[in-house]
Legacy VTK file of the C-alpha trace (Angstrom):
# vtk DataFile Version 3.0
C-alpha trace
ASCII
DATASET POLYDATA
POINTS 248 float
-13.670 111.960 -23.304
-16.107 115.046 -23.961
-19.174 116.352 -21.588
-20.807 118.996 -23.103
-23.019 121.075 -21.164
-24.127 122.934 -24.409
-25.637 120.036 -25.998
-26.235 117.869 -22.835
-24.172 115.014 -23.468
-21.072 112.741 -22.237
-18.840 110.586 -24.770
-17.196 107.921 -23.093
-14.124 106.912 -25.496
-13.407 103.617 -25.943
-10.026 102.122 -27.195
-9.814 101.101 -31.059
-12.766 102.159 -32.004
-12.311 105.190 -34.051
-12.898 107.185 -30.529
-10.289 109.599 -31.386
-11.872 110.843 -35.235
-15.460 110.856 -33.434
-13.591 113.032 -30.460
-11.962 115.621 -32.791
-15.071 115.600 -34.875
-17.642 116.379 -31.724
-15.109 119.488 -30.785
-16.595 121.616 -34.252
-20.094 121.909 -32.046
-18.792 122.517 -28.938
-18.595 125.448 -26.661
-16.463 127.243 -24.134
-17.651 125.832 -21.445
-17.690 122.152 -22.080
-15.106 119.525 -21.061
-12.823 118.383 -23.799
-9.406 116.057 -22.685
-6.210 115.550 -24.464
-5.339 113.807 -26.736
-2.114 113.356 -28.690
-0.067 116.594 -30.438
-0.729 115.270 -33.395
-4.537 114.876 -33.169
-4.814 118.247 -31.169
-3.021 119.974 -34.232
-5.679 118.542 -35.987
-8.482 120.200 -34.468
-6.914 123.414 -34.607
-6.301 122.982 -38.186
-9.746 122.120 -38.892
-10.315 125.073 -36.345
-12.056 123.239 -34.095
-12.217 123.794 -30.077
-9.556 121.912 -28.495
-8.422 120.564 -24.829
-10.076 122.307 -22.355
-11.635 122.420 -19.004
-10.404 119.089 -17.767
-7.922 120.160 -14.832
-7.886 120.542 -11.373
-7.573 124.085 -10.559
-5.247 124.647 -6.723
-8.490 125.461 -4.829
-9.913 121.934 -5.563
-6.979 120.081 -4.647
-6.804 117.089 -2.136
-4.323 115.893 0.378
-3.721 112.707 -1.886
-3.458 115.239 -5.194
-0.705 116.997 -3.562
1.166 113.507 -2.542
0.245 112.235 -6.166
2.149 115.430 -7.388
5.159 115.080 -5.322
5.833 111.906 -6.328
5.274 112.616 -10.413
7.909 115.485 -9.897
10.438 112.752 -7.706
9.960 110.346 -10.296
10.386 112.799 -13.163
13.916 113.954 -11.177
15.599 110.641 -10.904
14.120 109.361 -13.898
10.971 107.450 -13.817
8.275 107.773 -16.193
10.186 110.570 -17.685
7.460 110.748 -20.818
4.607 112.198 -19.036
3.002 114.852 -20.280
3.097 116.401 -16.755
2.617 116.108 -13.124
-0.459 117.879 -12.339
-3.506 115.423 -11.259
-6.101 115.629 -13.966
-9.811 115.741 -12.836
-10.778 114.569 -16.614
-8.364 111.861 -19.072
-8.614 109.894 -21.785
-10.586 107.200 -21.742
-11.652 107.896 -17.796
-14.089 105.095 -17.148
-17.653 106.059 -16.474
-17.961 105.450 -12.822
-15.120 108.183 -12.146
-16.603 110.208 -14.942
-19.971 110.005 -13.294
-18.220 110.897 -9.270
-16.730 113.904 -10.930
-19.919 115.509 -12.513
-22.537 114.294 -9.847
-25.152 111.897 -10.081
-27.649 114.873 -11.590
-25.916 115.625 -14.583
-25.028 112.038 -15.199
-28.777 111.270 -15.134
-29.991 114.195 -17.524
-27.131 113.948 -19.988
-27.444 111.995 -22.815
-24.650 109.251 -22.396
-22.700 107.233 -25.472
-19.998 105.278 -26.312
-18.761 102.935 -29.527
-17.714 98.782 -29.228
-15.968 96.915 -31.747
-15.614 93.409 -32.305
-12.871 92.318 -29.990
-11.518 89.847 -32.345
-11.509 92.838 -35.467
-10.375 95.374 -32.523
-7.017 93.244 -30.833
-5.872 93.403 -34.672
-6.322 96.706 -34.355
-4.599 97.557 -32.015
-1.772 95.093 -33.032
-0.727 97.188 -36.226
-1.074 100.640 -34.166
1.291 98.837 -31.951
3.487 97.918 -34.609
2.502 101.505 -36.366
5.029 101.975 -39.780
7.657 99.223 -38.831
9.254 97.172 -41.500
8.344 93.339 -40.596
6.823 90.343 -41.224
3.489 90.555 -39.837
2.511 86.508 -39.024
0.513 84.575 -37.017
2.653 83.786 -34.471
3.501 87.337 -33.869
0.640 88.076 -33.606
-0.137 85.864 -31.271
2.501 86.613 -29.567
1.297 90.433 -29.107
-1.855 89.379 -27.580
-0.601 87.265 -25.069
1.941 89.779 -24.142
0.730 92.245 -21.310
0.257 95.288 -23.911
-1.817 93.283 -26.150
-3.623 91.045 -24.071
-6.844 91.940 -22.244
-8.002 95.685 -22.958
-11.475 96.021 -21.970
-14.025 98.430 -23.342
-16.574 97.041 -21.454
-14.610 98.579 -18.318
-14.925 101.764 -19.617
-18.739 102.244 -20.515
-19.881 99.806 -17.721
-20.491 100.628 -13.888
-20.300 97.321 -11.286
-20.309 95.581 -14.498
-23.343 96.873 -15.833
-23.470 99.141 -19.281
-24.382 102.500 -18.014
-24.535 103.753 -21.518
-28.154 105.402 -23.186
-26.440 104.048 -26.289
-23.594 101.548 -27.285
-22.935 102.256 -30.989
-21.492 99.386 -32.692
-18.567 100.226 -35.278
-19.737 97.956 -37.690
-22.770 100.081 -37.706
-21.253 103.610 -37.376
-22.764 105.514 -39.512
-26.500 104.748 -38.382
-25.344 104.204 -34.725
-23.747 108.199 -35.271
-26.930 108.973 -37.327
-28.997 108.705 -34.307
-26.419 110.190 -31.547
-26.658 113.424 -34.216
-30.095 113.562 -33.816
-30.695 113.088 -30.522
-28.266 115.928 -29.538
-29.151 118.020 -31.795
-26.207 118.415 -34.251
-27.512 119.787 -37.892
-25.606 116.411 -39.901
-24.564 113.297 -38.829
-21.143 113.356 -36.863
-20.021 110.481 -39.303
-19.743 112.721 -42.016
-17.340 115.113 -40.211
-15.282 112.427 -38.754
-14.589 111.400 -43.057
-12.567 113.957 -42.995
-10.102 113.499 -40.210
-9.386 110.066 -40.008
-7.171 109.924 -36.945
-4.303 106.987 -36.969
-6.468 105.020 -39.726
-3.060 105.072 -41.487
-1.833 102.516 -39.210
-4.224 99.415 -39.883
-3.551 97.135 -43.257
-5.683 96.750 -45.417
-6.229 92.850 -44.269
-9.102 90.616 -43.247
-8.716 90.209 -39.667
-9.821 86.736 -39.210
-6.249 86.095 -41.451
-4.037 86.679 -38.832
-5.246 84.493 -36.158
-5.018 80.571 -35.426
-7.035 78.670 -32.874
-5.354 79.357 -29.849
-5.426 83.769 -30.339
-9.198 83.130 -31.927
-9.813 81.457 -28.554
-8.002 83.508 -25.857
-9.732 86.757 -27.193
-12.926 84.617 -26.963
-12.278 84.453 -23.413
-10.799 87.725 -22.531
-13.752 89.723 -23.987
-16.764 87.089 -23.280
-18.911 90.082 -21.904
-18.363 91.938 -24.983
-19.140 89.236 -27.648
-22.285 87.938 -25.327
-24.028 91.604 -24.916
-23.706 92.025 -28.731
-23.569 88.901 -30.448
-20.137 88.951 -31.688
-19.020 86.530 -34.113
-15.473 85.626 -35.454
LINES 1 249
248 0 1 2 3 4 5 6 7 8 9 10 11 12 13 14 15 16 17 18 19 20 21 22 23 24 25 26 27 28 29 30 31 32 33 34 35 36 37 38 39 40 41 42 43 44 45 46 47 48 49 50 51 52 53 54 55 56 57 58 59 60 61 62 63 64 65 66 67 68 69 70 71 72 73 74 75 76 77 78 79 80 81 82 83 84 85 86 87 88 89 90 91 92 93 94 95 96 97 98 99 100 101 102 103 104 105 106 107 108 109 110 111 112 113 114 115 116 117 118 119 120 121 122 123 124 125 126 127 128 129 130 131 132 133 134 135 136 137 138 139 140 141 142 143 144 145 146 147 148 149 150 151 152 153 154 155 156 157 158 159 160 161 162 163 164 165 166 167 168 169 170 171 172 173 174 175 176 177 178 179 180 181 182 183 184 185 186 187 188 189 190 191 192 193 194 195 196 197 198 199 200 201 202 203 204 205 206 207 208 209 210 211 212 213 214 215 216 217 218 219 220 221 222 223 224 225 226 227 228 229 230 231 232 233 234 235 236 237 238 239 240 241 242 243 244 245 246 247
C-alpha cells in the first residue's frame, strides 16, 4: 500500500494481481515523505537494488500510541515468549500494512486527503486469480498439480474465499477513482501514469521487476478446474465477476 503526498495519490494493493511489481515499481517516483509499507525481504532487496525508495513512514511513532496499541503489544511480545506466532516480523502496531483495506486506510489519513487524492487499485478475474494464488501456494514444490488438488486448495480455508473487493470497497461500495483490470494493465497503468503525472507508463517499469511471476505455470487456467471449483469461485467472488463482467 503507497500514499504519496508528492504526487497526490493512494494505491490500494490487492492480492494476486501483480500488486507487488506495480508497488516496487511506484517507489522509483516517490519521495521522502510519502507512505510506503513492507513488503517481503526479498522484494524490498529489490527496490534497493533497482535503487528505489523503500519501506517507510508507515509506523506508529510512541507519542501516537493508544491504550489498545499498548495491550496489542503486550500480547505480540507474550505470544512471541511462549511461542505463538513466532514468525512475525515484530510486535509493534503498524498504523500502515499490506494490503490495509480502504476504509482503515481512509480513518488513518482523514476524510480530506482521501477526497483530493487520486485513489486506484487492480482486479483480476477470480477464476484466473484463485489459480494464482494456488501455484504461489504451492511455489517450487515437486508434485502433481491436478484437478482435485486443486480443488482441494480452494475449498481449504487458505485458498478459499480471498476477497479483493474487501479491500478497494467501503460498506460494500468501490471507493476507488479507478479499478484497473489486469487483463487490461497496460492501458489501465497508461492512464494512472498520466493522471499522476509520472513521465512513462508505470507498466513499463514494472517489466523489469517481475515480483514472484516465477511461481505461476505457464498453463491455461480454465485447465485446472471441474464444475464444482468453476462453480464455488462463481459464488465466492459474485460481486467481483458482476461489477466487471467476468467470464470463465
Amino acid at each position: 500500500m503507497i500514499i504519496s503526498h508528492k504526487h497526490k495519490f493512494i494505491f490500494i494493493k490487492t492480492r494476486k494481481t501483480a500488486g507487488t511489481s506495480l508497488e516496487v515499481a511506484l517507489c522509483k517516483y516517490l519521495g521522502k515523505s510519502d507512505i510506503i509499507t513492507p513488503i517481503s525481504p526479498e522484494d524490498e532487496n529489490t527496490r534497493r537494488a533497482m535503487g528505489f525508495i523503500a519501506r517507510q513512514n508507515y509506523k506508529k511513532s510512541i507519542s501516537e500510541f493508544r491504550v489498545n496499541d499498548l495491550v496489542y503489544v503486550a500480547r505480540r511480545m507474550r505470544n512471541r515468549m511462549i511461542g505463538k506466532h513466532g514468525t512475525s516480523s515484530g510486535v509493534w502496531p503498524s498504523q500502515f500494512y499490506n494490503h490495509m483495506p480502504s476504509h482503515l486506510v481512509r480513518d488513518q489519513i482523514g476524510i480530506a486527503i482521501w477526497n483530493r487524492y487520486y485513489k486506484f487499485s487492480i482486479e483480476r478475474n477470480p477464476w484466473d486469480a484463485a489459480v494464482s494464488r494456488y501455484f504461489w501456494h504451492y511455489g517450487n514444490k515437486k508434485i502433481s498439480h491436478t484437478k482435485d488438488r486443486f480443488r482441494n486448495f480452494i475449498q481449504s480455508e487458505i485458498g478459499s474465499h480471498v476477497p479483493n473487493y474487501d479491500l478497494y470497497s467501503i460498506n460494500g461500495v468501490p471507493a476507488m477513482d479507478l479499478v484497473v483490470r489486469y487483463e487490461a494493465l497496460f492501458s489501465g497503468l497508461e492512464k494512472v501514469s498520466r493522471v499522476i503525472g509520472l513521465s512513462e507508463n508505470i507498466h513499463e517499469v514494472m517489466k523489469e521487476i517481475r515480483a514472484k511471476a516465477q511461481f505461476r505455470r505457464n498453463v491455461d487456467y480454465r485447465e485446472m478446474y471441474d464444475e464444482d471449483s468453476r462453480m464455488l469461485i462463481a459464488k465466492h467472488f459474485a460481486r467481483e465477476i458482476s461489477l466487471f463482467g467476468y467470464v470463465f
